[in-house]
N, C-alpha and C positions, 0 to 999 in steps of 0.2 A: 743893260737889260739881261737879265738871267729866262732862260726858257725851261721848258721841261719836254719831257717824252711824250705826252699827249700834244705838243705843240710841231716835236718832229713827225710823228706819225699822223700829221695832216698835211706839212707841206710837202707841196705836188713835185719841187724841185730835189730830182734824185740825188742832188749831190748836197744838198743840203737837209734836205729830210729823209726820212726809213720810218716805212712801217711797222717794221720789225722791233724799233726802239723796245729796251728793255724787257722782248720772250727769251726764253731760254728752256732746250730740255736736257733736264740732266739726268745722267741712267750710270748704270753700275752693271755690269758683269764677273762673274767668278768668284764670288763670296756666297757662296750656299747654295743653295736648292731654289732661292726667291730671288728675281731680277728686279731692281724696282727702276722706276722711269718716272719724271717726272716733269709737265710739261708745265709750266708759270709765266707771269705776267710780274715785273717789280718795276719800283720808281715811279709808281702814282702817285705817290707823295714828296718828291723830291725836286726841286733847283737842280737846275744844270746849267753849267756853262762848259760847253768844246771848245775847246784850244787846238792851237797845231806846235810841235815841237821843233818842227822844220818847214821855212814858207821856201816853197818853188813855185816856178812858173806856172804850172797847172792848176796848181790851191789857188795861187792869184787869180787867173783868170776866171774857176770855177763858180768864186767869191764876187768875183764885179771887186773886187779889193785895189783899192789905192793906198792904202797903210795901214797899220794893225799898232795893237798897243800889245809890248812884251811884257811880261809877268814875270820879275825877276826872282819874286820869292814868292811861289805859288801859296804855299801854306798858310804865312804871313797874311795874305792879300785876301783870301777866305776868310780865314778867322773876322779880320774888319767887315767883310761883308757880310759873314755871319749875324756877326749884333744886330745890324736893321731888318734882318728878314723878320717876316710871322710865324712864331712858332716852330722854332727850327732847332731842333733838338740833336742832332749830330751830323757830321758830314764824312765826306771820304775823299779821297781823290787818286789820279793814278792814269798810266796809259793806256789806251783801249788795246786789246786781245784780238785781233786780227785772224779770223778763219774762214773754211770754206763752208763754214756752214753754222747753225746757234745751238749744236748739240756738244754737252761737255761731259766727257765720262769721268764720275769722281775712281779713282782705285787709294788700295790699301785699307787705313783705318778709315777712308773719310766714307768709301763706298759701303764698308762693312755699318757704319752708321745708318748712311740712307737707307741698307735695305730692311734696319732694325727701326723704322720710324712710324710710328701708327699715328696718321694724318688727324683721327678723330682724337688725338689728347693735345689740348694746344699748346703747348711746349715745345712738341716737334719743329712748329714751325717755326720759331728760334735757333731751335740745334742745325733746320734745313738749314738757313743764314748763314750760320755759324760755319760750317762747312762747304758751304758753296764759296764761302768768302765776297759776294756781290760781285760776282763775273758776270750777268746779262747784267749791268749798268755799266761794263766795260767791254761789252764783247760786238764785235764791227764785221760784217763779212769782206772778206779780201779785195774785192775790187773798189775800197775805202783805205786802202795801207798806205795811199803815197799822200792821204790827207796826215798822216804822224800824228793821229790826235791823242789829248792830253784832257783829262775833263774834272772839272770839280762838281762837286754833287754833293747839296743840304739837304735835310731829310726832315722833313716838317710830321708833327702829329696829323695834321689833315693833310686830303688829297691837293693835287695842284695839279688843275684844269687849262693855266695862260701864264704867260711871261709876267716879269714882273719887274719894273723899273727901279733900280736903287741907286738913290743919291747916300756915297759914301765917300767923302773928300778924304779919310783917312787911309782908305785903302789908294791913294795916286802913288804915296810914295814909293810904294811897290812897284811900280809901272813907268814905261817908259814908251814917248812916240815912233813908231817907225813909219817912212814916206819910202814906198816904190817909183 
């Protein structure tokens, strides 16, 4: 079962869900006379699956978990999952970014970018992308760092409102059982 960020930013259980899924503000100081600041919303469109990189006592217990399945070739294992989704035109993946807070300040060229981006030409919002590199679909605030999470993420043309159940027997070989 793959979920999405409107799926986490409803359940009630804090350690498994965040409301916060997928905002992020990003701002820039020191490049000119104009500060820009930008506050967003991404991965309305997007498959997720959370992994943890390292199981302890804690994730267990957090989880109700009696065993988990290891993903020995992360990439591998998406891509096969990839083919059965809907409409699912690229992915990403990666460790989540662990802060005290969901504010990221871009500097150098990337800041000098943002504060050059005129929201009313739509392009910008490609280059925002581009330079933000998708940090709010990996960005966790800190008293979530000892979950070590690891996440895949498809990026569908439409939005994705619930989970979605994929039967993909090609993707087991990647995968292995673990019993606690």
């Amino acid at each position: 079962m793959l979920s999405c960020f409107n799926n986490f930013k409803k359940n009630p259980d804090e350690m498994q869900g965040d409301k916060e899924e997928g905002h992020a503000i990003v701002g820039e100081f020191g490049n000119g006379s104009r500060n820009s600041h930008v506050i967003y919303e991404a991965g309305l469109n997007a498959f997720v699956m959370s992994t943890t990189s390292k199981i302890n006592d804690t994730l267990i217990k957090d989880f109700n978990a009696v065993g988990a399945i290891k993903i020995k070739d992360p990439s591998m294992f998406a891509f096969e999952i990839a083919k059965k989704l809907p409409y699912v035109e690229s992915g990403v993946e990666g460790f989540c970014n662990y802060k005290s807070s969901r504010v990221e300040f871009l500097q150098g060229e990337e800041g000098k970018i943002l504060n050059s981006l005129d929201f009313n030409i739509p392009s910008s919002y490609q280059i925002f992308q581009e330079i933000t590199k998708g940090i709010e679909l990996f960005l966790k605030l800190d008293k979530y760092e000892y979950q070590n999470e690891y996440r895949l993420v498809w990026f569908s043309n439409e939005d994705i409102k619930d989970s979605i159940i994929v039967r993909c027997p090609e993707a087991i070989r990647y995968c292995e059982k673990i019993f606690f």
